[in-house]
N, C-alpha and C positions, 0 to 999 in steps of 0.2 A: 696337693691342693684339696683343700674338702667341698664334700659335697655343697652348702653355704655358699663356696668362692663360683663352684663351679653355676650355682643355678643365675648369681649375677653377670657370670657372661654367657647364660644363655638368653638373658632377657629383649636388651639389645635386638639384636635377630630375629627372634619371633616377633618382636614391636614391628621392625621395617617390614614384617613378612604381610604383618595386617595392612600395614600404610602403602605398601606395594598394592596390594589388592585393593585397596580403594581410591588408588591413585590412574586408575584404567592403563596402568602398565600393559606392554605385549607380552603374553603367556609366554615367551620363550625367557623375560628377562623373568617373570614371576616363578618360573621354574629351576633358574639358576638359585634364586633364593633357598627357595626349597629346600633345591637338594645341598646348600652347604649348611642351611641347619639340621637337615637326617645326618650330615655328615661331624657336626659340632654334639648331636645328642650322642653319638657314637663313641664320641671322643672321651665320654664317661664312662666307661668300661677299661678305661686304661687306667694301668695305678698312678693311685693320686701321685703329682710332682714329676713326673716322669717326662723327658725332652720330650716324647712324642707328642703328647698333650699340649705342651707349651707352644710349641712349635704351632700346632696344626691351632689352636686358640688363637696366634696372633698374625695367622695368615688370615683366618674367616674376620678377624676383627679387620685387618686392614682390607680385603674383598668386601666386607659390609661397609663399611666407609668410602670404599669407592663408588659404591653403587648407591650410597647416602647422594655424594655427590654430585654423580650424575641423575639419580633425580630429582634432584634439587633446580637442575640445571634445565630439565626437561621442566620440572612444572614453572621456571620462570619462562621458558621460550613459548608455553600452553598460553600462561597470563598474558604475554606481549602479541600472541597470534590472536586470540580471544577479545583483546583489546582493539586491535588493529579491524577484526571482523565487525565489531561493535560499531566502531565509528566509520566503515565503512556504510554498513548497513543504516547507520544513520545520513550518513551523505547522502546515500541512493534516497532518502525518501524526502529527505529537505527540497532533492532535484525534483524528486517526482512530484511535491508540493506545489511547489516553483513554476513547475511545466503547466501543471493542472490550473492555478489560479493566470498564468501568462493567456493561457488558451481564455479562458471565462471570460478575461478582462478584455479579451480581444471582441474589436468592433464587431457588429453582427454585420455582414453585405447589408448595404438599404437601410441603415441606421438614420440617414437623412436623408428620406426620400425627397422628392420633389411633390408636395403635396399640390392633389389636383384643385384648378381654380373653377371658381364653382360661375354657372351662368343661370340665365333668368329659368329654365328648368329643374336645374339639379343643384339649385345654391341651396336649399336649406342640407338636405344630402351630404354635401363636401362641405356646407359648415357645420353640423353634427362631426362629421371625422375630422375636421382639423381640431375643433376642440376638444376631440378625445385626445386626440395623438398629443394636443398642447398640454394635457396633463401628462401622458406620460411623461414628456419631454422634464416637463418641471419634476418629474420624481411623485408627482400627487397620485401614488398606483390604487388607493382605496377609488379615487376620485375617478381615476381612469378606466379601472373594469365597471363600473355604474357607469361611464360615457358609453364605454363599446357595448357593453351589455346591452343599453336602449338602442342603440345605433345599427346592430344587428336587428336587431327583435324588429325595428322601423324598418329598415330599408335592408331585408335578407336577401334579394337578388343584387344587391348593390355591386359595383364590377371593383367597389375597395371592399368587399366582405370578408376575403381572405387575409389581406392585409389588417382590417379590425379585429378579427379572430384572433390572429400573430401577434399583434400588441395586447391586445387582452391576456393573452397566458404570458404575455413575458411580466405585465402588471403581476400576476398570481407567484410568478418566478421571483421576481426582485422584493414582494413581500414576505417571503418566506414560502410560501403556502406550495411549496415542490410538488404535494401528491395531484393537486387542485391545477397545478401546471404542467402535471404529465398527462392529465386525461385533457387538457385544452390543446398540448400543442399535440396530440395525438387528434384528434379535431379536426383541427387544421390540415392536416396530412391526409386523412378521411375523406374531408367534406372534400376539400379542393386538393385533390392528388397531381393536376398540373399547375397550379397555380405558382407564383414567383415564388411566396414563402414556403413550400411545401419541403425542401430539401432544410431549410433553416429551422422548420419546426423539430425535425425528426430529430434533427442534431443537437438543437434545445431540451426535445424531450431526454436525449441519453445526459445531456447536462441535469435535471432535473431530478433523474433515476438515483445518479451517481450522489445528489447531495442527501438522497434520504439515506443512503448506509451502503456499506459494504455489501447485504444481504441483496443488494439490486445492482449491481455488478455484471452479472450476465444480463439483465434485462437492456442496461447502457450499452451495451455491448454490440446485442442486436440491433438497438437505433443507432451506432455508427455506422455497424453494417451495412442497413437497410441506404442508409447516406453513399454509401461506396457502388453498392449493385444497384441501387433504382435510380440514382443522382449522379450519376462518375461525372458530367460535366460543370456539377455545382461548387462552386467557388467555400463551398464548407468540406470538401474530400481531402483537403491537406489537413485539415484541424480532425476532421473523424478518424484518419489513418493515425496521426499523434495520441488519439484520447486511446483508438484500441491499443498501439505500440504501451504506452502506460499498464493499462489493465492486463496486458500481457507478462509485463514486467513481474508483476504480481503488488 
């Protein structure tokens, strides 16, 4: 066999030796390779044509072809694991979507309060707040933070002032305006720290954190927190222990 014949079967072999190596093969099979092509370059020093040569040529051909084989075989079981990871990792987030908007959409506690009825003292008062609240109610939120806005600023000892506070940032919430709705329902929690909405703000606020970005994730985090340790008997500690379970999730 001449030199010519022989450089074509060593081609072969040194190809799989590259495509082993960038196929994140384990160093034990990449070293099998190896060493049966030190052992194929070897095999040129024997005179041309001779059994040994032939022999030892169509053993390393049929050992490279076995190991063709098998990783062939590996990198389809890599593609079907990688694939499987794929759509798994896409499931987990559709859930976590899923869960995330189930929580939002869920009723706030006190969503239809029993608005208070007004008497010959405090009617203008409780009708100032019913017709704020009657905007929120209609979705009119421009309409509605200009109601509570005057309605605070009117009557700031008002015994609904927490509760107009509370609809005011959720007005600033459901219009988009999140940042404008972290510093209101943060406010709320502030100004009136026993008041009824004070566990609902805080819980609001981490809803609010959570819609400006990923970048405010730890900060949503704290306000469920703050929902668990300062509020444990507030009817919002099964929805903050879900939003942290989520954020934990990653």
């Amino acid at each position: 066999m001449g030199n010519r014949t022989r450089h074509r079967w060593l081609l072969p072999p040194l190809t799989l030796a590259v495509a082993v190596s960038s196929a994140c093969v384990t160093p034990a099979e990449f070293e099998k390779v190896r060493v049966k092509v030190v052992k194929m370059e070897r095999a040129q020093t024997l005179p041309a044509g001779s059994s040994s040569e032939r022999e030892r040529v169509a053993e390393l051909a049929a050992e490279i072809d076995r190991l063709a084989k098998t990783l062939a075989k590996l990198g389809g079981r890599l593609d079907v694991v990688e694939h499987q990871a794929k759509s798994a990792l896409s499931e987990a987030r559709s859930a976590r979507s899923d869960a995330a908007k189930a929580i939002v959409a869920a009723p706030i506690p006190g969503d239809q309060p029993d608005l208070p009825a007004g008497d010959g003292e405090n009617a203008a008062e409780v009708g100032a707040y019913r017709a704020a609240y009657g905007a929120w109610r209609s979705g009119e939120y421009s309409n509605c933070i200009d109601q509570f806005r005057h309605f605070l600023q009117t009557y700031p000892d008002s015994a609904y002032a927490d509760d107009g506070a509370f609809w005011m940032a959720d007005c600033f919430f459901k219009n988009g305006d999140y940042k404008t709705a972290v510093l209101r329902f943060d406010d709320v929690v502030a100004r009136y720290p026993t008041g009824n909405k004070a566990a609902d703000a805080l819980y609001r606020q981490g809803e609010a954190l959570l819609r400006l970005g990923p970048n405010y994730a730890n900060a949503a985090g704290k306000a469920f927190e703050r929902v668990l340790n300062e509020y444990p008997d507030s009817a919002r500690v099964p929805e903050a222990k879900k939003q942290l379970d989520l954020l934990s999730s990653g």
